[in-house]
C-alpha positions as CSV (number, residue, x, y, z in Angstrom):
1,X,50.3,54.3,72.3
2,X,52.5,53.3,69.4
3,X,52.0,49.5,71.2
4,X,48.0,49.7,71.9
5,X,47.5,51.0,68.2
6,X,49.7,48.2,66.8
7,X,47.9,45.7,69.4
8,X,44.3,47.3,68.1
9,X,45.3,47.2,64.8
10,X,46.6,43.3,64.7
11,X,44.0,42.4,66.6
12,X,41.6,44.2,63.8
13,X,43.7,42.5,61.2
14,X,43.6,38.6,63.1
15,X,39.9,39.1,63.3
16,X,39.6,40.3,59.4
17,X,41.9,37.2,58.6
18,X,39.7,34.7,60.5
19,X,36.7,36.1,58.7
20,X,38.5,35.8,55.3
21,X,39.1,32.4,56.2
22,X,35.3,31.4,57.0
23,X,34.3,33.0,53.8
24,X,37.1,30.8,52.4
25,X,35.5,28.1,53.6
26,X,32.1,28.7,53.0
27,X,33.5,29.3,49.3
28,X,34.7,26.0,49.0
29,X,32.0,24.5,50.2
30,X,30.0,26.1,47.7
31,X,32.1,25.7,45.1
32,X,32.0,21.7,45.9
33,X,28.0,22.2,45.8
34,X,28.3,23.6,42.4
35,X,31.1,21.7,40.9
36,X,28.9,18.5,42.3
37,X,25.7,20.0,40.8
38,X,27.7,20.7,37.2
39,X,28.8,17.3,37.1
40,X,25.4,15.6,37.5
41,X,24.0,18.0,34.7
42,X,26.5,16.6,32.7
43,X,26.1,13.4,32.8
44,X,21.9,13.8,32.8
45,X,22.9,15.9,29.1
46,X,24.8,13.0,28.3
47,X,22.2,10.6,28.9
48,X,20.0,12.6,27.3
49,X,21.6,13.0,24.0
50,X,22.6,8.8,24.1
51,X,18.8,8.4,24.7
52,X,17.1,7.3,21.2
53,X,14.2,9.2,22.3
54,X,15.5,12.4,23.1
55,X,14.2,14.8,20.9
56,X,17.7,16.6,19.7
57,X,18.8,13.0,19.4
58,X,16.5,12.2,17.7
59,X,16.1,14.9,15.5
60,X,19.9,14.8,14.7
61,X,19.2,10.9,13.4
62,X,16.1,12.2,11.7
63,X,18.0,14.9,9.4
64,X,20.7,12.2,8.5
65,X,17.8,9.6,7.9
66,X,16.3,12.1,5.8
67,X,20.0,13.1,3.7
68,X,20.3,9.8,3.3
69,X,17.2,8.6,2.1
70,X,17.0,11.9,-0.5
71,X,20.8,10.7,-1.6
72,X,18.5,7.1,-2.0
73,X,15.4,8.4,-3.9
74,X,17.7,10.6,-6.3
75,X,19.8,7.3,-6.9
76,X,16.6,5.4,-7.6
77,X,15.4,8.5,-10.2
78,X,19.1,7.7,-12.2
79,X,18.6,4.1,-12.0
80,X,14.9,4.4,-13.3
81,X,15.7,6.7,-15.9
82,X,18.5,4.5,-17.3
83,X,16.3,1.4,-17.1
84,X,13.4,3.0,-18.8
85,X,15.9,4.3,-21.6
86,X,17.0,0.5,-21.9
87,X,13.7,-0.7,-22.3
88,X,12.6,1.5,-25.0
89,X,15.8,0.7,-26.9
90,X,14.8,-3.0,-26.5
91,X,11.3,-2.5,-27.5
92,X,12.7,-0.4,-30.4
93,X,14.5,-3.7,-31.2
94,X,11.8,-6.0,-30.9
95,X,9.7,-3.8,-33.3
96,X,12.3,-4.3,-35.5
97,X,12.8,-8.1,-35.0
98,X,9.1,-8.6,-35.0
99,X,9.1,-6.5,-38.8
100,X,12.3,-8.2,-39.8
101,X,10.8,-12.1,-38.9
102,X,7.7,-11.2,-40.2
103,X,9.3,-10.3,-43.7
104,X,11.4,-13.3,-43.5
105,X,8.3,-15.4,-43.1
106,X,6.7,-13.6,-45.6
107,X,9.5,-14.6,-48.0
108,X,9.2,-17.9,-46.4
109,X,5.9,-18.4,-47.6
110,X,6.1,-17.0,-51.0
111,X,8.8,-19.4,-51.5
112,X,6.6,-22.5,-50.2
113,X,3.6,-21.5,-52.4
114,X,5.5,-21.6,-55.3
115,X,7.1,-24.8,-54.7
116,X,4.0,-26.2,-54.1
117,X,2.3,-24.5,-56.9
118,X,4.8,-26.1,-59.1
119,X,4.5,-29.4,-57.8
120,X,1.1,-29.4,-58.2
121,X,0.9,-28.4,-61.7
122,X,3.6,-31.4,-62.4
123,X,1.2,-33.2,-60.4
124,X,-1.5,-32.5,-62.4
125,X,0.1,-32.5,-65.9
126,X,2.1,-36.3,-65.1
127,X,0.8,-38.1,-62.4
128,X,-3.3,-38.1,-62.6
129,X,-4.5,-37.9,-65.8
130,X,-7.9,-36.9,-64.0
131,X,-6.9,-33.5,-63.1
132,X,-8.4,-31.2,-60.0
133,X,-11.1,-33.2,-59.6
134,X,-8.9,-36.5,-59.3
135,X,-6.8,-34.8,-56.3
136,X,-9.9,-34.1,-54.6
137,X,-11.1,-36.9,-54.5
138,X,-8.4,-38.7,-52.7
139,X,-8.3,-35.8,-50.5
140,X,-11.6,-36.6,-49.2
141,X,-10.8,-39.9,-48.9
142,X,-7.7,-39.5,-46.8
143,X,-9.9,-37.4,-44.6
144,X,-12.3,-40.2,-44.1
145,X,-9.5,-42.4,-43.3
146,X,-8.2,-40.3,-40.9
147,X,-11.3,-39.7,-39.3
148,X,-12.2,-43.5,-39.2
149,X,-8.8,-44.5,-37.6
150,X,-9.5,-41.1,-35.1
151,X,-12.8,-42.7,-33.9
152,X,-11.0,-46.1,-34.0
153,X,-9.1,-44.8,-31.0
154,X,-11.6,-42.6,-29.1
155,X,-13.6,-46.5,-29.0
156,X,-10.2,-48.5,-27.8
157,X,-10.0,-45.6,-25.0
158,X,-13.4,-45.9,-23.7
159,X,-13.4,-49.5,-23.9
160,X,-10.2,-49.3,-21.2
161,X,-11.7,-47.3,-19.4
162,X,-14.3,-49.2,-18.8
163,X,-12.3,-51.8,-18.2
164,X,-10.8,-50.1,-15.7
């Protein structure tokens, strides 16, 4: 008996060790299936997220876009800020050189009216014993003059162009 329970029992254990080994099989196989399966998913995710229009791609480039262009706009804001503060320092200046020339004009003229204030009264006093009236009169002359010589001209260009 001690042989026929040894012989049952290998028997019992050959057969347990032949299933073991199908499910060992059948194991591998699946885990090829699944390993096969994993590895496709992977590369499908990694298409997916070097897609430009996948949307976690896309959202990902979207946030940075957006950082960046804040980081821009807040630049800009600085910039404009500093400009504007330049410009009303130069207008501040111009004011300033506007008031300044226009004093120095000012002066300017003051100083030319007297000069010529003078000279007329030496004029008047030494040169034409006629007085006011005297300067005016050759005033009025030199004005016809000039607007004799100034019709002169106009009647020399016509007469070319009709020439012409």
């Amino acid at each position: 008996m001690d042989k026929e329970v040894i012989c049952n029992s290998a028997m019992q254990l050959r057969r347990e060790i032949k299933l073991l080994k199908e499910e060992n099989e059948r194991l591998k196989s699946q885990l090829l299936r699944v390993e096969d399966e994993c590895t496709k998913k992977s590369k499908v995710l990694q298409g997916m997220t070097s897609q430009p229009n996948n949307p976690a791609n896309r959202m990902h480039k979207e946030s940075t876009l957006i950082a960046s262009l804040k980081k821009k706009i807040k630049e800009a804001g600085n910039e404009n800020a500093i400009l504007r503060n330049e410009i009303e320092q130069l207008k501040r200046n111009v004011k300033l050189t506007r008031q300044s020339e226009a004093e120095a004009i000012n002066l300017m003229l003051e100083k030319e009216c007297s000069r010529l204030r003078s000279m007329l009264d030496v004029a008047i006093h030494e040169k034409i014993p006629e007085g006011i009236g005297g300067i005016e009169k050759k005033l009025l002359e030199e004005k016809t003059n000039c607007r004799e010589l100034q019709r002169a001209k106009k009647k020399k260009k016509k007469k070319k162009k009709k020439k012409k």
